[in-house]
C-alpha positions as a Python dict, from the first residue, in 0.01 Angstrom:
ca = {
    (1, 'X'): (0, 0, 0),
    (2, 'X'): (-362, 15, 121),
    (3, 'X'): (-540, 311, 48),
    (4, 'X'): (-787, 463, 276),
    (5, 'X'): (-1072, 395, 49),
    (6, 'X'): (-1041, -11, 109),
    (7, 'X'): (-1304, -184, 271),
    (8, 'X'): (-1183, -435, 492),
    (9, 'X'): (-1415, -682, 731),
    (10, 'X'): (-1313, -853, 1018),
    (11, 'X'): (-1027, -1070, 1071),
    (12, 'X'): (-858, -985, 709),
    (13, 'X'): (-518, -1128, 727),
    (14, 'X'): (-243, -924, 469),
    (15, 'X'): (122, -1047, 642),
    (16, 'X'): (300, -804, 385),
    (17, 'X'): (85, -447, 377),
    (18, 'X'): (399, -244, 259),
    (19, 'X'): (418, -547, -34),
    (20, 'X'): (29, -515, -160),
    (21, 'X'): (-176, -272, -392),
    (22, 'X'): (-521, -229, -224),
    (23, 'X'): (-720, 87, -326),
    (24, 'X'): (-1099, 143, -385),
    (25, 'X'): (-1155, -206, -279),
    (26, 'X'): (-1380, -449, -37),
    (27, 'X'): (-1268, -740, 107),
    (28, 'X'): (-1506, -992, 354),
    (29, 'X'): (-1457, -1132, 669),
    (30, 'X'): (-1157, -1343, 745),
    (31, 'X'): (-1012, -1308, 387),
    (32, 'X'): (-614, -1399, 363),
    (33, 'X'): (-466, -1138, 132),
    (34, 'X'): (-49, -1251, -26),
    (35, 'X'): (245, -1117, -125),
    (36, 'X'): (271, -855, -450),
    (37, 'X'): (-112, -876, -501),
    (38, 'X'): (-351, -549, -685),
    (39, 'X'): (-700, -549, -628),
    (40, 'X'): (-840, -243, -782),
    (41, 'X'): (-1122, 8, -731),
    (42, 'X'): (-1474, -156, -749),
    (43, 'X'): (-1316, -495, -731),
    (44, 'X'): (-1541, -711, -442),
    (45, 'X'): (-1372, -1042, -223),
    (46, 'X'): (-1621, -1214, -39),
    (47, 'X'): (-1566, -1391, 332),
    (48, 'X'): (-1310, -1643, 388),
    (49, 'X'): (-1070, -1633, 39),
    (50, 'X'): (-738, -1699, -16),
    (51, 'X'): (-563, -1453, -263),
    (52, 'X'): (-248, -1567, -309),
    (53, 'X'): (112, -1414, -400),
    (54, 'X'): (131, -1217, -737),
    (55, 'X'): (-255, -1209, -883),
    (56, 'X'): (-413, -896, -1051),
    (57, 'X'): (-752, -860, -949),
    (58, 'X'): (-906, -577, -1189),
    (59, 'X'): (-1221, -356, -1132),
    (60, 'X'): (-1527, -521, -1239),
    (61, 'X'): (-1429, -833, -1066),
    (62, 'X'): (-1702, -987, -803),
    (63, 'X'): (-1547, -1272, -592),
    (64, 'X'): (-1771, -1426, -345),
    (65, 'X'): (-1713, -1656, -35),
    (66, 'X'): (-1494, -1901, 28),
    (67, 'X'): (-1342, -1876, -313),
    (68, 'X'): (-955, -1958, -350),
    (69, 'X'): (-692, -1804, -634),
    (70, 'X'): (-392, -1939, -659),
    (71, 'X'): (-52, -1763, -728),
    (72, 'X'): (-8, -1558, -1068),
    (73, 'X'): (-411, -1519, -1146),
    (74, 'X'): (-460, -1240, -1374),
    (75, 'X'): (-814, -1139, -1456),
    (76, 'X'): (-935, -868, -1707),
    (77, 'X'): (-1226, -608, -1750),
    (78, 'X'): (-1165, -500, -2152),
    (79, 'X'): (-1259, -704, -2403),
    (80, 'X'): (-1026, -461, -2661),
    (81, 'X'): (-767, -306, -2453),
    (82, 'X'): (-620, -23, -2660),
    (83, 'X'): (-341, 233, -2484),
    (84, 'X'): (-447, 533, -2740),
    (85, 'X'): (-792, 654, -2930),
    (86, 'X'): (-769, 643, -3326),
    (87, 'X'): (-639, 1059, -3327),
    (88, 'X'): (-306, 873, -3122),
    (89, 'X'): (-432, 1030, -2759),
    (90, 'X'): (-395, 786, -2463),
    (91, 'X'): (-714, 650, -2381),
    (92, 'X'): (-844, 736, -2022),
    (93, 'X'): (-1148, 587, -1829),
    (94, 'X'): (-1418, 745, -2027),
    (95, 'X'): (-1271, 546, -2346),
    (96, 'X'): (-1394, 216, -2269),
    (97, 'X'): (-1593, 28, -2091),
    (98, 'X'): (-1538, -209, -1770),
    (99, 'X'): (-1702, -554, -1824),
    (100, 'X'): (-1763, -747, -1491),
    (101, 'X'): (-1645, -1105, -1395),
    (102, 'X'): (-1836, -1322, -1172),
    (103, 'X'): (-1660, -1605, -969),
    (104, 'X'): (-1931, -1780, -700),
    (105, 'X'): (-1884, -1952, -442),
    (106, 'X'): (-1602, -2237, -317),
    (107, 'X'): (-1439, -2175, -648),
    (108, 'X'): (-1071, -2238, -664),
    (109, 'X'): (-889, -2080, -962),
    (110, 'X'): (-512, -2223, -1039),
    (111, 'X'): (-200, -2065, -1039),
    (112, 'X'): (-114, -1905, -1364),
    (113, 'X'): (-436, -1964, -1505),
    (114, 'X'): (-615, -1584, -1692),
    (115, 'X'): (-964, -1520, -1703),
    (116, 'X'): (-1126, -1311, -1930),
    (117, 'X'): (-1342, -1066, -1894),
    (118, 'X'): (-1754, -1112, -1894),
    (119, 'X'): (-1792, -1457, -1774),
    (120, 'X'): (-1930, -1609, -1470),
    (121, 'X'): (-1698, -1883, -1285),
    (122, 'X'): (-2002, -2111, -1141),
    (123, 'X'): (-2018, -2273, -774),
    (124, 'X'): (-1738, -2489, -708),
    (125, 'X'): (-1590, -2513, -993),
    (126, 'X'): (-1197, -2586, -1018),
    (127, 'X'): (-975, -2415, -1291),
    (128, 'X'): (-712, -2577, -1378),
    (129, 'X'): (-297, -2424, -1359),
    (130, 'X'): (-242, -2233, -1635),
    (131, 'X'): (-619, -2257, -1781),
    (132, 'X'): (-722, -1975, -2035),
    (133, 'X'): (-1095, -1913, -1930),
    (134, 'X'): (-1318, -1779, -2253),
    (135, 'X'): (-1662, -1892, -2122),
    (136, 'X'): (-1883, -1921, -1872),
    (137, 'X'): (-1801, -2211, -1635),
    (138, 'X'): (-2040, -2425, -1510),
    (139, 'X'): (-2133, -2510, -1151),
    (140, 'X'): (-1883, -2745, -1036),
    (141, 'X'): (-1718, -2797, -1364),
    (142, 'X'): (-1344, -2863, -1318),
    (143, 'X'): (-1181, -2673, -1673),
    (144, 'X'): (-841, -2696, -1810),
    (145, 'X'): (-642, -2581, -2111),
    (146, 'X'): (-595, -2347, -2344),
    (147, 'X'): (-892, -2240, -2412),
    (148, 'X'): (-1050, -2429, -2114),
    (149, 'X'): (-1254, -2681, -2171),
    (150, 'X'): (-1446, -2907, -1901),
    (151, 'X'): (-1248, -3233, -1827),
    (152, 'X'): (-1495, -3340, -1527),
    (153, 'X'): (-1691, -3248, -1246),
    (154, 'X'): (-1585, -3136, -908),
    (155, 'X'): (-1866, -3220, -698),
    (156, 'X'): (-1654, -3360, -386),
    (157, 'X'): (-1786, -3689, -212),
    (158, 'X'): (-1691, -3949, 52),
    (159, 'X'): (-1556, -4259, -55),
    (160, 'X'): (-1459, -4492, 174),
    (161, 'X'): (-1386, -4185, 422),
    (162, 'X'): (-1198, -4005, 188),
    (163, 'X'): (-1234, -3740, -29),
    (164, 'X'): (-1251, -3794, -398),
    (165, 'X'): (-1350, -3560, -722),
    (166, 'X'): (-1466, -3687, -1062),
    (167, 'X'): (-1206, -3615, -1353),
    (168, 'X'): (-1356, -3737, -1712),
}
C-alpha cells in the first residue's frame, strides 16, 4: 500500500505496489523500491537507491543519494523501546522520543545487517551482511560484525583496469 501522503519523484520504480508499506514518506528521483518493504512517516530516500525486498525503514531515518540496502535491513529510531508506561498503559507517540539515523551518500548497507538508532553511516561506506551497527561509521569505512567494527576502507580505485577495494 502507498498512502496518499508519500512523496514520490520522478522515475520511482516499485514493481509490487499492492506488496509495499509506503505512508508519510519521500522518496528521490529514480529510486527502485522491492518486495515487502515499510518506509514510515518522516522517513527520507534520496535519488537513485536501491531498497531491496523485506527492509524496515523507520521514521527518523535520512537516506541520501545513490545509497543501496540490501535485503532484510532493519533500522531503528528508540534507543529503549518499551510497549507500556510504568502504570502498565501502552505507550503511544508522545511516550518517547524518535532519534534520527543518517546514511550519506553511495553507501551500501548488507543484507541482514541492523542499524541502530542515532548514528551517521558516512560517504561510501560498505556494511557488511549481517553487521550490527552501534557507532558512527566513517567515510568510506567498510564495517563488519557483531558489533561492527572497521575491517578496511572502501575507497574504490583502478588497478590495472579493474576495480578493486582495500580490506585490512
Amino acid at each position: 500500500m502507498i498512502s496518499k501522503d508519500v512523496q514520490l519523484g520522478n522515475e520511482v520504480t516499485i514493481p509490487h505496489l499492492d506488496l509495499v508499506n509506503l505512508y508519510g514518506c519521500s522518496i528521490g528521483d529514480g529510486s527502485k523500491i522491492g518486495t515487502f518493504v515499510e518506509i514510515q512517516k518522516g522517513a527520507s530516500i534520496g535519488a537513485r537507491c536501491k531498497i531491496s525486498s523485506h527492509t524496515f525503514i523507520c521514521e527518523g531515518v535520512d537516506i541520501e543519494d545513490g545509497v543501496f540496502i540490501g535485503h532484510g535491513v532493519m533500522f531503528t529510531n528508540d534507543i529503549y523501546p518499551r510497549a507500556v508506561n510504568p502504570d502498565g498503559g501502552l505507550q503511544t507517540e508522545s511516550d518517547w522520543q524518535v532519534i534520527k539515523t543518517h546514511v550519506k551518500t553511495q553507501a551500501s548497507i548488507g543484507s541482514n545487517a541492523t542499524i541502530l538508532c542515532g548514528i551517521t553511516i558516512g560517504k561510501g561506506a560498505l556494511i557488511g551482511a549481517g553487521a550490527v551497527v552501534t557507532r558512527d561509521v566513517p567515510d568510506y569505512a567498510i564495517v563488519a560484525g557483531v558489533p561492527a567494527r572497521v575491517v578496511g576502507d572502501a575507497r574504490i580505485r583502478e588497478v590495472a583496469g579493474e576495480r578493486s577495494t582495500s580490506v585490512a
